[in-house]
N, C-alpha and C positions, 0 to 999 in steps of 0.2 A: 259604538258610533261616535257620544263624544270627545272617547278620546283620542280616535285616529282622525276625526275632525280639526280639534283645536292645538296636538301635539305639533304636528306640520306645521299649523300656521306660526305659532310662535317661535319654532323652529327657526324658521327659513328669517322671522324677523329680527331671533336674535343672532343670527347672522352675520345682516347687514349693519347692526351693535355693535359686534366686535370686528370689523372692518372698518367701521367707519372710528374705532378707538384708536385704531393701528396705521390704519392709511386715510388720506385726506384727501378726496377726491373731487371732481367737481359734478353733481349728480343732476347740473339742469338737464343735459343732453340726454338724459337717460328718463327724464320725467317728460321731455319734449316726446321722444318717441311714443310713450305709453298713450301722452294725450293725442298726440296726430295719427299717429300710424296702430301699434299694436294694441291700445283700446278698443279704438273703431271697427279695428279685424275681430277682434274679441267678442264685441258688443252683435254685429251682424251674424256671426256666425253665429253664435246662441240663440239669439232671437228668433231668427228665418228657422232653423231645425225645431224648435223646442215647441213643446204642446203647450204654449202659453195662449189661450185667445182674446179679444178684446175686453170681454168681461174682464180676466183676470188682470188686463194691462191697467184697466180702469180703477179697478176695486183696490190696487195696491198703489196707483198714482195718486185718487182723490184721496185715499187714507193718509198716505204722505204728504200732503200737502195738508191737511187738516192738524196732522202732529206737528208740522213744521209752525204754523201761524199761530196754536195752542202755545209751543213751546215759546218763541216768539215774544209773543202777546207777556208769560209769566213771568218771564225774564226782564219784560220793560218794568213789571210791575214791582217786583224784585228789586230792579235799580232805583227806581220811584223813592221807594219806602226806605232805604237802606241810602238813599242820598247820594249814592255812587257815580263816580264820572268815570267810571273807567267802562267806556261805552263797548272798548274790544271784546271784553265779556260775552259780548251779544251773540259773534260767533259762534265756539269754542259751546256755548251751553246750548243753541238752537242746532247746530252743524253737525253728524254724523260724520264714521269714518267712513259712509257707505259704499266706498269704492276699494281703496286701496285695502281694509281688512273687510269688508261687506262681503264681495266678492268670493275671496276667498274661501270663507266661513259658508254660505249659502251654496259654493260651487261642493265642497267637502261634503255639505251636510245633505243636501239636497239634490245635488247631482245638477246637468245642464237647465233644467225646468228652474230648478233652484238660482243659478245666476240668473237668466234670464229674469225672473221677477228682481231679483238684485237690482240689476241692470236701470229696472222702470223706476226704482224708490230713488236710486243715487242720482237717476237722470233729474227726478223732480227736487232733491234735495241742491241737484250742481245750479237749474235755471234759479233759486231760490239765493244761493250763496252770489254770483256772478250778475245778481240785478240789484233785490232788496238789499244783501246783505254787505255791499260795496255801499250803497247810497246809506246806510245805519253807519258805520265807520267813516265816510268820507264824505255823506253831503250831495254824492252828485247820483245823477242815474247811470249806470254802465251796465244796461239793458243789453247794450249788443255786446259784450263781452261774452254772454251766458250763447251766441249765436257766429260767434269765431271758432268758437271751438265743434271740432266733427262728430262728438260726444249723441250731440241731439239728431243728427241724420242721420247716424249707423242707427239708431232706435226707428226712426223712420221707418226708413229703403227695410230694415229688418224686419218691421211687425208688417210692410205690403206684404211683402217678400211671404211670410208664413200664412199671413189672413187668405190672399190671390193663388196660394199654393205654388207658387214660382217656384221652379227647382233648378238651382244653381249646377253646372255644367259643374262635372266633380274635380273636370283638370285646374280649372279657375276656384271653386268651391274650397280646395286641398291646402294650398295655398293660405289663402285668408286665413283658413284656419290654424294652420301652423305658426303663422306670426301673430296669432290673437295668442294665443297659448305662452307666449312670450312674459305675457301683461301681470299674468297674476304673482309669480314668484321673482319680477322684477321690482313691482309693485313694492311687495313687501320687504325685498331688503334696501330700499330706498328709504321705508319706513322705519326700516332699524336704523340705518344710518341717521335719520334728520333725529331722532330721539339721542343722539349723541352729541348735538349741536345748541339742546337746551340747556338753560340752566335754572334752577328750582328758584322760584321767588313768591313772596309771601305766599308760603303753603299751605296756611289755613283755607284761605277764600281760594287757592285754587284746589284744593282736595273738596271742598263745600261744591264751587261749581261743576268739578267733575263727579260727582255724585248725581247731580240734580242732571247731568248732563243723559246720562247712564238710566237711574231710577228714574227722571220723571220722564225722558224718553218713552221707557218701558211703560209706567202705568196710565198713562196715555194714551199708547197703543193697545192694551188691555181693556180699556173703555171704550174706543170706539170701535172697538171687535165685539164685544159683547152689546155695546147698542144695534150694530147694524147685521150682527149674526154671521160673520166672517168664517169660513169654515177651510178646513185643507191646507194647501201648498199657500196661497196667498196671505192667510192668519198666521203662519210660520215664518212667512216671509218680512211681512210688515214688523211680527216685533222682534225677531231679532235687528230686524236694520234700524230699527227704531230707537235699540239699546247698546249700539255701536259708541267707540268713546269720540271726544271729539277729532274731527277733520283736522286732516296737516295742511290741509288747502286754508285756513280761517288764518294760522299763523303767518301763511307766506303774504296773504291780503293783508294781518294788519302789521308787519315788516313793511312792507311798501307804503303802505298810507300811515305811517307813525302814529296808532292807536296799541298801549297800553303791549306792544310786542313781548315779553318776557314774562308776562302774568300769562295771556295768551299761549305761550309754549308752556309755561306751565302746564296748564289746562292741561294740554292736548298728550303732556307725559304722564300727568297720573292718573287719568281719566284710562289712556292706554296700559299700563300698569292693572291698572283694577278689572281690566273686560278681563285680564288672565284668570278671574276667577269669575265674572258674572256671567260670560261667553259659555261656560260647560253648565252656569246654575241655568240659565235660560235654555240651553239645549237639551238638558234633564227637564224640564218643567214642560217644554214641547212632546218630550216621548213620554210623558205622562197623559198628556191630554188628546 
C-alpha cells in the first residue's frame, strides 16, 4: 500500500520537474482553474458521497487548528530566542502542503473517506494561511481573502449535502465529478514545476525549518491524538496532513508582500524533498498501529 500510494504521487510530481526544466510555461491559468472550478468540483463531490459525519468533520477540524496555533505559537518563539526578522519563516514552518500533495496522499492511501477528511484539515489550514497568516507577513487583516475563494463553500453545500442525505441527480452529479478528478494530478505537476523556479539559499536554516516543519508537525499531531483518544480514519488523517511539507501557497504570499521570498522557497523545496522519505515512514507507522 505505501508504495503504490507514494510511487504516483512523486511520479506525476516529478513530471511537472522535468517540464517545467524544458519548457517555460505560464501556470497561473492552470492554478486559477484548480482553485475556482476543478477544486470546488472535487471538494463537493467527495464530501456529499463519503461516509465522513459531523463528528469526524470536527474531530479532524479542531485537531487542525489546535496543531496549527501550537505550531504557530513555537515558531514566534523560535524567532523570539534566535533574534530573527526573517518573519516569512512563519509560513513555510506553520503551513502544510495540505492540498496540492495532502490530497493526493490521503485520496491513494485511504481511498474517497480519505480525501474527504483531507479536504476538512486543508480547509482549516487555507482560512488560517489567507487571514492570520497574511496579517503575520504583511500587517494587515485579509480575512476576506480566506472567503473569495469557493474552497470553503464546496465544504459547505458538501457536508449539507451528506449530513440532509441530499442525493445529487446522477446527470448533474457525473459531471462535477469528472472535472473535480481534474484537480489532483494537475495539482501536482504544477508542484513539480514551481519546484523548478526556486532557488536554494542559506540552506542551513532552511533544511532546520523544514524539519521542524515536517517533525514537529507530526509530533504534535501524535499528542493530541493520544490526549483526546483519536482513533481510525480521522488519527490517520490528521497526522499524515499534519506532516505534510510546507505549502507553495506561503511562497507565492511572501513573493507578493516582499517578506524573506527565497528562504521561503527554500523551505518549501526541501521540506518537499524530505516528505520522499517521511510520507512512506509515516504511512508504515499508520499500518503498524
Amino acid at each position: 500500500m505505501i508504495l503504490s500510494t507514494v510511487i504516483p504521487v512523486f511520479l506525476i510530481i516529478l513530471i511537472g520537474y522535468i517540464i517545467g526544466k524544458y519548457k517555460k510555461i505560464n501556470t497561473q491559468p492552470f492554478v486559477n482553474l484548480i482553485v475556482y472550478i476543478a477544486g470546488p468540483c472535487l471538494i463537493f463531490s467527495s464530501i456529499s458521497k463519503s461516509d465522513i459525519n459531523l463528528t469526524d468533520f470536527l474531530t479532524i477540524a479542531l485537531s487542525a487548528i489546535a496543531i496549527i496555533l501550537i505550531l504557530a505559537f513555537l515558531v514566534f518563539i523560535i524567532l523570539k530566542i534566535t533574534k530573527s526578522k526573517k518573519v516569512g519563516l512563519s509560513l513555510p514552518m506553520t503551513i502544510g502542503n495540505t492540498g496540492y500533495l495532502g490530497y493526493p496522499v490521503a485520496l491513494f492511501a485511504f481511498g474517497i473517506a480519505g480525501l474527504s477528511g483531507a479536504v476538512v484539515f486543508d480547509m482549516t489550514n487555507s482560512l488560517f494561511l489567507y487571514s492570520f497568516g497574511i496579517y503575520i507577513i504583511h500587517h494587515k487583516n485579509e480575512i476576506k481573502e480566506a472567503f473569495k475563494i469557493p474552497l470553503l463553500y464546496a465544504v459547505i453545500i458538501g457536508l449539507l449535502f451528506n449530513l440532509l442525505k441530499i442525493k445529487t441527480p446522477e446527470i448533474i452529479f457525473k459531471p462535477i465529478e469528472t472535472i473535480g478528478m481534474i484537480t489532483i494530478p494537475l495539482a501536482l505537476l504544477i508542484l513539480g514545476y514551481k519546484l523548478t523556479e526556486i532557488k536554494i539559499s542559506e540552506t542551513k536554516t532552511a533544511f532546520l525549518a523544514s524539519l521542524f516543519r515536517i517533525i514537529g508537525g507530526f509530533l504534535i499531531a501524535l499528542i493530541i491524538i493520544k490526549l483526546f483518544s483519536i482513533t481510525g480514519l480521522s488519527k490517520n488523517i490528521i497526522l499524515i496532513q499534519a506532516a505534510m511539507p510546507s505549502a507553495v501557497m506561503s511562497m507565492i504570499l511572501c513573493q507578493k508582500y516582499r517578506r524573506d521570498a527565497n528562504l521561503v522557497a527554500s523551505v518549501i523545496f526541501i521540506s518537499t524533498i524530505l516528505s520522499i522519505i517521511t510520507i512512506p515512514l509515516i504511512l508504515w507507522f499508520l499500518s503498524l498501529s
